[in-house]
C-alpha positions as CSV (number, residue, x, y, z in Angstrom):
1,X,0.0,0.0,0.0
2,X,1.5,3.4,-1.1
3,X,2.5,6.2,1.6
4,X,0.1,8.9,0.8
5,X,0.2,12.8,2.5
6,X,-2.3,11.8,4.6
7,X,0.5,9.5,6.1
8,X,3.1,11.8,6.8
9,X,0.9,15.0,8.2
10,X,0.2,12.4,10.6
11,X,3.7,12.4,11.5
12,X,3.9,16.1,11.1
13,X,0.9,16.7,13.7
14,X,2.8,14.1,16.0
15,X,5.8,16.7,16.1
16,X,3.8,20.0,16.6
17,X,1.4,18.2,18.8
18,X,-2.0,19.5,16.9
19,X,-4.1,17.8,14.7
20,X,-6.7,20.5,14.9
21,X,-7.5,23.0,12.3
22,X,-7.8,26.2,14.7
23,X,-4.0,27.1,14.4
24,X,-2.8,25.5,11.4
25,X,-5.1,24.8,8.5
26,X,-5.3,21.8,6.4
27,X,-4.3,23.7,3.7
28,X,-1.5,25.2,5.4
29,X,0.0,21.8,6.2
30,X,-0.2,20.5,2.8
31,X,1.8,23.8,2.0
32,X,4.3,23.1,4.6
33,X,4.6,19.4,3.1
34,X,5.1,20.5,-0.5
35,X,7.6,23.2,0.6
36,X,9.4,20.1,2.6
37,X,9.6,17.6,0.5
38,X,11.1,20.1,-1.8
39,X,14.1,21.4,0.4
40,X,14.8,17.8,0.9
41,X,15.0,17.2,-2.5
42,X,17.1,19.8,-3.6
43,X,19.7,19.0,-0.6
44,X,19.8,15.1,-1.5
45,X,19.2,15.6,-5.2
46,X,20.1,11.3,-4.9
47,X,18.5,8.2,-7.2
48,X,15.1,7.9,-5.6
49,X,14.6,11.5,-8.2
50,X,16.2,10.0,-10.9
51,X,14.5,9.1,-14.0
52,X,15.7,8.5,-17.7
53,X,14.9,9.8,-21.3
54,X,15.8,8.8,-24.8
55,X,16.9,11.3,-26.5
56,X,18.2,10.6,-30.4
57,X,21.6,12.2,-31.0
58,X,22.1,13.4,-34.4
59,X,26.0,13.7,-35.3
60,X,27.0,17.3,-35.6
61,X,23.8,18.7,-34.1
62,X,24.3,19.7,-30.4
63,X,21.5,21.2,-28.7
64,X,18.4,19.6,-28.3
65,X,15.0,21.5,-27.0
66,X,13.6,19.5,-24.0
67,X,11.1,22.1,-22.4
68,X,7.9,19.8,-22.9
69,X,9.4,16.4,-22.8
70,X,11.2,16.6,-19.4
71,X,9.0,19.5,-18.1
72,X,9.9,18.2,-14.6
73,X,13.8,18.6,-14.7
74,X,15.7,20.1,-11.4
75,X,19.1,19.2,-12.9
76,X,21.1,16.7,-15.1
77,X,22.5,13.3,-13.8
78,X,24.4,11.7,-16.3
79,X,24.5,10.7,-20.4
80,X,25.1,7.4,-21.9
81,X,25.2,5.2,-24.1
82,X,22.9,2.0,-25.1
83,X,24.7,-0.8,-22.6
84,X,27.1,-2.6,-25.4
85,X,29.2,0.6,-26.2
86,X,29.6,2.2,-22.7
87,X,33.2,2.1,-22.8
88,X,33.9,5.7,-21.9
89,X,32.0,8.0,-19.6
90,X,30.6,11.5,-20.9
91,X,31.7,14.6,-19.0
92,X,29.3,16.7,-17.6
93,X,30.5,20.4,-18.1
94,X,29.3,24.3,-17.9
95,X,26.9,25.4,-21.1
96,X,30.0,27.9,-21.5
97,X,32.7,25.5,-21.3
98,X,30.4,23.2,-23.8
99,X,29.9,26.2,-26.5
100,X,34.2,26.5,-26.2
101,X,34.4,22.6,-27.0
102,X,32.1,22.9,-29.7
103,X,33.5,25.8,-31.3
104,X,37.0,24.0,-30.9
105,X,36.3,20.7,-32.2
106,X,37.2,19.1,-29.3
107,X,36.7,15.4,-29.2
108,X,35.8,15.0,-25.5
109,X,32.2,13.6,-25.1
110,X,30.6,15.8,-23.2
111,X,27.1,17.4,-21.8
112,X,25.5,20.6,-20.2
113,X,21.9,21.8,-19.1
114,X,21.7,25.3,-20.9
115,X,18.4,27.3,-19.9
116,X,17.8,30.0,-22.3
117,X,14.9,32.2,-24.1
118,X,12.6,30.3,-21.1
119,X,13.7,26.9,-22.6
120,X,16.0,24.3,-21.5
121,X,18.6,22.2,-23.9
122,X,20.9,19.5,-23.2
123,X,23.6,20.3,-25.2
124,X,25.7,17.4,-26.2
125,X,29.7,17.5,-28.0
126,X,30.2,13.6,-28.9
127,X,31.5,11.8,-32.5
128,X,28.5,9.4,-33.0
129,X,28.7,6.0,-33.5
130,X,26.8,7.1,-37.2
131,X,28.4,10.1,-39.0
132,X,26.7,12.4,-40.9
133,X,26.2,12.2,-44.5
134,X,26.6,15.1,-46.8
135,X,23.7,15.1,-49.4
136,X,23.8,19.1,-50.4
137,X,26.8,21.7,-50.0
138,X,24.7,24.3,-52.1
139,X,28.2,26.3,-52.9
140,X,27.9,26.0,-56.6
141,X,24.4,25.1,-58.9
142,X,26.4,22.2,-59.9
143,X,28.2,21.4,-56.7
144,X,26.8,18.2,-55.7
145,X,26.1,16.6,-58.7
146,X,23.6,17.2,-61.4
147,X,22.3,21.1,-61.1
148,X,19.9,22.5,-58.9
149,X,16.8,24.4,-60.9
150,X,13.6,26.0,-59.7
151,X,10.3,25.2,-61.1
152,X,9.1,28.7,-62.9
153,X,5.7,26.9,-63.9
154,X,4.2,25.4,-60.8
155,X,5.5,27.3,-58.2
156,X,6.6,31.2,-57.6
157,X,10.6,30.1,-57.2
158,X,12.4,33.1,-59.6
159,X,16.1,34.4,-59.8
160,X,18.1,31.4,-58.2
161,X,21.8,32.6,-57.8
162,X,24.9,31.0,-55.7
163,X,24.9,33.5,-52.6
164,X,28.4,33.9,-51.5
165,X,27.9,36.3,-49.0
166,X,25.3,35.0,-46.6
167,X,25.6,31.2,-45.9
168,X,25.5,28.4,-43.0
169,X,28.6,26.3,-44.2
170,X,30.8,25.9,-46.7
171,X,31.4,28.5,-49.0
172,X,27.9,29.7,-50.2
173,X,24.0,28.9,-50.1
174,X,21.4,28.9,-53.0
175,X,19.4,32.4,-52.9
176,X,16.2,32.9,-55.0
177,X,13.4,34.5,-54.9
178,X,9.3,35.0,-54.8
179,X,7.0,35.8,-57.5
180,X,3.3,35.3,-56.4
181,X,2.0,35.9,-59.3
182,X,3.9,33.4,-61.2
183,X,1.7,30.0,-60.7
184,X,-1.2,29.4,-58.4
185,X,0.0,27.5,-56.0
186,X,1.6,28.9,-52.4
187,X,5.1,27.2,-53.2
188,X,9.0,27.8,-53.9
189,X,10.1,24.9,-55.1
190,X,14.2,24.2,-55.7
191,X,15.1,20.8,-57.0
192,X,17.6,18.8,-59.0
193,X,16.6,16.1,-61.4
194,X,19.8,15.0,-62.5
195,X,21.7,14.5,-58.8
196,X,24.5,11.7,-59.0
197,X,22.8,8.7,-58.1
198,X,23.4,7.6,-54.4
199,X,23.0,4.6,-52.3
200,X,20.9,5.5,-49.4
201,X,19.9,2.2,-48.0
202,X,21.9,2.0,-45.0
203,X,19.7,5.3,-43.9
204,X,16.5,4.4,-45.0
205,X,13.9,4.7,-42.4
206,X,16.4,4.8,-39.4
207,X,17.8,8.3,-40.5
208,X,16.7,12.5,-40.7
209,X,17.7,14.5,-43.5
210,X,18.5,18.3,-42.0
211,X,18.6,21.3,-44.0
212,X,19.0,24.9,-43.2
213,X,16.7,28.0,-44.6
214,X,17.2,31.4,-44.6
215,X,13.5,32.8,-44.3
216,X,13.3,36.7,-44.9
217,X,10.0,37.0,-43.4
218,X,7.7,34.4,-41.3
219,X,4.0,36.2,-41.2
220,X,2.8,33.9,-43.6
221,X,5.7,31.0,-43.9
222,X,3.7,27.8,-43.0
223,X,6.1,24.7,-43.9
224,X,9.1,23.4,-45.7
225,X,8.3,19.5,-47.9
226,X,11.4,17.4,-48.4
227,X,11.4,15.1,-51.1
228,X,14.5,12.6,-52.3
229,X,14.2,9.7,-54.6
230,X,14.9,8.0,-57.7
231,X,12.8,10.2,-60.1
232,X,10.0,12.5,-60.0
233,X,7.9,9.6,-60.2
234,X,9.3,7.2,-57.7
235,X,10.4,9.6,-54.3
236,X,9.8,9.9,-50.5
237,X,8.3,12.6,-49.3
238,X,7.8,14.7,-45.4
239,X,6.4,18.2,-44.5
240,X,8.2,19.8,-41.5
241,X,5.3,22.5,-39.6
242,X,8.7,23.9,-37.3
243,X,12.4,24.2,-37.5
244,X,14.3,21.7,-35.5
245,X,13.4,21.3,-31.8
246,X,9.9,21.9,-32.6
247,X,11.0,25.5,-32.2
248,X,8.8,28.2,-34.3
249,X,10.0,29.9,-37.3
250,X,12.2,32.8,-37.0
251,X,13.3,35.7,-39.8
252,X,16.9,34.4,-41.0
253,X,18.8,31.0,-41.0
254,X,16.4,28.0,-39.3
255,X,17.3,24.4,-39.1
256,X,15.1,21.7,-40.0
257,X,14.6,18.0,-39.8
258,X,12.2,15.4,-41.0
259,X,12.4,11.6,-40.4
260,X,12.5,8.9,-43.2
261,X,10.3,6.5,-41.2
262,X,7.4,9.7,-41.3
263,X,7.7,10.1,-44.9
264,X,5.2,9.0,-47.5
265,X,6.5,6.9,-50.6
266,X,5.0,8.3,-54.0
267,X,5.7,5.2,-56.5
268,X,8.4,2.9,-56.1
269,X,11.3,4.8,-55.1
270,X,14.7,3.0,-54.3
271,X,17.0,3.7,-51.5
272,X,19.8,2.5,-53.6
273,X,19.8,4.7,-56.8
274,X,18.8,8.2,-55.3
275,X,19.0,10.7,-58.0
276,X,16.0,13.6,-57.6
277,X,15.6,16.0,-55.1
278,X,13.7,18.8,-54.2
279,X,13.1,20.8,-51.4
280,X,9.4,23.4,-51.3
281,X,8.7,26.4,-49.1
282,X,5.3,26.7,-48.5
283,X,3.0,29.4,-47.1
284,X,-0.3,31.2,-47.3
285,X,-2.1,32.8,-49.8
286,X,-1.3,36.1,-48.1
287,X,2.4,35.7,-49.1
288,X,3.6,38.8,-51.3
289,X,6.4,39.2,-53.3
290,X,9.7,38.4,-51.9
291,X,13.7,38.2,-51.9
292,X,16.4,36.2,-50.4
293,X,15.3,33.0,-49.5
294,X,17.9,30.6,-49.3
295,X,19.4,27.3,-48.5
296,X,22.1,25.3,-47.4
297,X,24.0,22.5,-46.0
298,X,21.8,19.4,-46.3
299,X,23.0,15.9,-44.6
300,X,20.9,12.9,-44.1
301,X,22.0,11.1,-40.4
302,X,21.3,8.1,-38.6
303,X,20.6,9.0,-34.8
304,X,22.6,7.3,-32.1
305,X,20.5,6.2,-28.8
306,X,21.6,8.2,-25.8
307,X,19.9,7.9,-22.3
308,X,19.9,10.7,-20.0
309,X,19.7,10.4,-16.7
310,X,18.1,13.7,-14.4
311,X,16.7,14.4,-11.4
312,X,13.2,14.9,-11.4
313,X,11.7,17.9,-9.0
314,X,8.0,16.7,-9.2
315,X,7.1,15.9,-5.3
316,X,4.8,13.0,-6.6
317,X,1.6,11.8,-8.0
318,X,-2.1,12.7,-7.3
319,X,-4.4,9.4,-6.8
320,X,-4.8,9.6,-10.8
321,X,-1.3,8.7,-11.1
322,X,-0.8,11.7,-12.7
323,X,2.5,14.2,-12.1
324,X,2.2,16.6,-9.1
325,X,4.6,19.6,-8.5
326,X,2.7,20.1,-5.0
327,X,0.5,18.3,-3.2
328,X,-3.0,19.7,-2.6
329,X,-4.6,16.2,-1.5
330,X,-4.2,13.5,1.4
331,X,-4.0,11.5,-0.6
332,X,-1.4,12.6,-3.2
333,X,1.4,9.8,-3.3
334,X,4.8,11.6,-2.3
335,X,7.6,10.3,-4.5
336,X,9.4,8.3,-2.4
337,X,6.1,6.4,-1.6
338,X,7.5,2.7,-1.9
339,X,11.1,3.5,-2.8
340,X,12.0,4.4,0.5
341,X,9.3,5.2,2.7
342,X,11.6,6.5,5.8
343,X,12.3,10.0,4.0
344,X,9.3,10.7,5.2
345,X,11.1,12.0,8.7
346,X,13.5,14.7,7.6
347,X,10.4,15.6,5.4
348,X,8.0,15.5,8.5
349,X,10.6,17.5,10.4
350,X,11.3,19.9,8.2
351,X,7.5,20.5,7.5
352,X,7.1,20.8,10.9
353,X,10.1,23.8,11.8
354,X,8.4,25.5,9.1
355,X,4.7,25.9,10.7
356,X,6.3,26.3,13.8
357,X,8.5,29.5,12.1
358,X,5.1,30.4,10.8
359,X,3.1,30.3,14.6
360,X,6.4,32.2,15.8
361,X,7.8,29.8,17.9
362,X,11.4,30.0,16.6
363,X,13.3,27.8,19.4
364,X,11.2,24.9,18.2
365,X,11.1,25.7,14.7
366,X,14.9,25.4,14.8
367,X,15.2,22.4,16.7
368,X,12.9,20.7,14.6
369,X,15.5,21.9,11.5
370,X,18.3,20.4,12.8
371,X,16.2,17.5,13.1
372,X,15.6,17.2,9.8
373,X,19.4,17.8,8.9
374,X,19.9,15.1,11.4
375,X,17.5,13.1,8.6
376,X,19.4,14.0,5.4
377,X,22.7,13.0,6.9
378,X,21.8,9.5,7.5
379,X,19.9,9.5,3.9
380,X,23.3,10.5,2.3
381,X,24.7,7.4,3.7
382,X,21.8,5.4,2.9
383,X,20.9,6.3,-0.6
384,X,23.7,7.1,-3.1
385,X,23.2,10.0,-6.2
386,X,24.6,8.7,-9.7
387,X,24.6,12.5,-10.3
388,X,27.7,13.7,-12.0
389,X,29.0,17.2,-10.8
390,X,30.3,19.5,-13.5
391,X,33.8,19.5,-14.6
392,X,36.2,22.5,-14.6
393,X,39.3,22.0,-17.2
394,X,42.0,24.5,-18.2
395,X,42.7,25.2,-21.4
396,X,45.2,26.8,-23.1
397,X,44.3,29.8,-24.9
398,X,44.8,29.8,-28.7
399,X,45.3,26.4,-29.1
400,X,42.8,24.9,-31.7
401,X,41.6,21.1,-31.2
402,X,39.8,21.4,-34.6
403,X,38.9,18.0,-36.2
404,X,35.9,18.7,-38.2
405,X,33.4,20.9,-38.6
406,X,30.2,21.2,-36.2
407,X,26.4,22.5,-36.1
């Protein structure tokens, strides 16, 4: 039978010696249990908080948006790999100290939490096990095999030119622009119909193509369609609604990705003679006239399985078995509840200083504080935390590590 908050305010009313609502409310002792079990969390931060997520590592890409998926992260534990190649452990470093590596091309695996723009990233410098595969450079209309044309009759594509000037990677990007006017459908369409046939059946629905687009104006972008294949006839095809991370659309460069096992087959195509591609910006029927959209640097990758490990600040589940951040029931199920039911005293303890401190009775508010540190030391002991502090390392300034380039 779980532990429930019912259990432990009876343990909290033991301590202040009133069960009664006339000085403390129920509400007020739910409060001081959610403000409890919280400080002891964030003191012991050990494995009874830590929970897992797969996360799908794309080489040369190394941040990845986690805001929704691990809504309830305090801080990072630990990354690694799937059990058969665990043969080195990743460092866990500062976002800064990341961004140096990363700009560097240093080959340390290594990881950071990096909050910013009211998101959260783990960002992640590591040479997967699958390297990327360079489909597009865009530096030249004949760069990559075949030539890369627009479609002046179905779609509003006009003036496609080799932009030297403004560009991802390499040594240019494709710039073109938009006539409305030109067809009637709400499309820019770029493609090339004669691109050096390629074997692409080690990638074929295990691996993301990513591409980056320079948008001059998002009011009324909507989407960007990828589409590779053997002719126009026989291809794949995926629409991407957001740039990579799920994040919106901005005004300048956005990366994209969209998975080969979401894409929808138009004929027969064959992973092993790839020689079309296109690539269509799509928007709304309000879209005007408009210059410099571009694009560059497309790869098609295989993502490597990474598991990371973080500590989880949710303080349980209601009787739904749903997520809690507070508990506003009895009988809300703490998150030790059946793990290690014995936190329960620093927790009870430390509830217990705190509605003292709040009736003004400060001798006994502090006693019942040392109490509860009295609680966490023996839990240190107990309970270990896999949790793997950050690293400080000096480096030498000027020196380059520079293998290859990164995103």
């Amino acid at each position: 039978m779980s532990l429930t908050a019912a259990t432990v305010i009876t343990e909290i009313n033991t301590i202040v010696g009133d069960s009664s609502t006339d000085r403390i409310s129920a509400a007020e002792r739910l409060q001081s249990l959610s403000e409890a079990t919280i400080w002891v969390q964030e003191e012991l931060a050990n494995d009874l908080q830590n929970y897992t997520y797969s996360l799908d590592y794309y080489d040369t890409i190394n941040y990845y948006k986690v805001t929704s998926d691990i809504a309830d992260l305090l801080t990072g534990g630990d990354l690694r790999r799937e059990k058969d190649l665990q043969n080195f452990s990743f460092t866990h470093k500062s976002s800064r100290e990341l961004a140096e590596d990363i700009g560097q091309g240093s080959g340390e695996s290594a990881w950071t939490i990096e909050r910013k723009d009211t998101d959260t990233y783990v960002g992640i410098n590591h040479f997967s096990k699958y390297k990327a595969k360079q489909v597009a450079t865009f530096n030249s209309l004949t760069a990559d095999g075949g030539t890369w044309t627009i479609d002046e009759t179905t779609s509003d594509t006009t003036n496609l030119s080799v932009d030297t000037i403004e560009f991802e990677e390499g040594t240019a990007s494709l710039n073109f622009d938009l006539d409305v006017s030109q067809s009637a459908n709400n499309r820019a369409t770029i493609l090339n119909s004669t691109y050096s046939s390629a074997n692409w059946a080690a990638y074929e629905d295990l691996a993301a193509h990513v591409l980056k687009v320079y948008l001059p104006d998002v009011d009324t972008f909507t989407s960007v369609t990828v589409y590779w294949g053997t002719d126009s006839s026989n291809y794949w095809s995926a629409t991407t609604t957001t740039a990579f991370n799920g994040t919106d659309w901005t005004e300048g460069w956005n990366m994209l990705s969209v998975d080969w096992a979401d894409a929808a087959a138009t004929g027969s195509p064959d992973s092993e003679d790839i020689g079309w591609l296109r690539v269509d910006y799509n928007y709304e029927a309000g879209q005007g006239d408009d210059t410099d959209f571009r694009l560059d640097d497309w790869i098609v990758v295989r993502p490597e399985k990474l598991t990371f490990h973080y500590i989880t600040y949710k303080v349980g589940v209601d009787n739904a078995d749903a997520d809690i951040f507070k508990f506003t029931a009895t009988t809300d199920v703490p998150y030790f509840s059946g793990m290690y039911d014995n936190v329960m005293y620093p927790v009870a303890h430390k509830a217990a200083s705190l509605i003292f401190k709040n009736l003004r009775l400060r001798e006994e508010s502090a006693d019942e504080f040392n109490e509860a540190i009295t609680g966490l030391k023996r839990l240190r002991k107990l309970i270990p935390s896999s949790r793997v502090a950050e690293e400080k390392n000096f480096k030498v300034l000027g020196v380059n590590f520079k293998r290859r380039r990164r995103r």
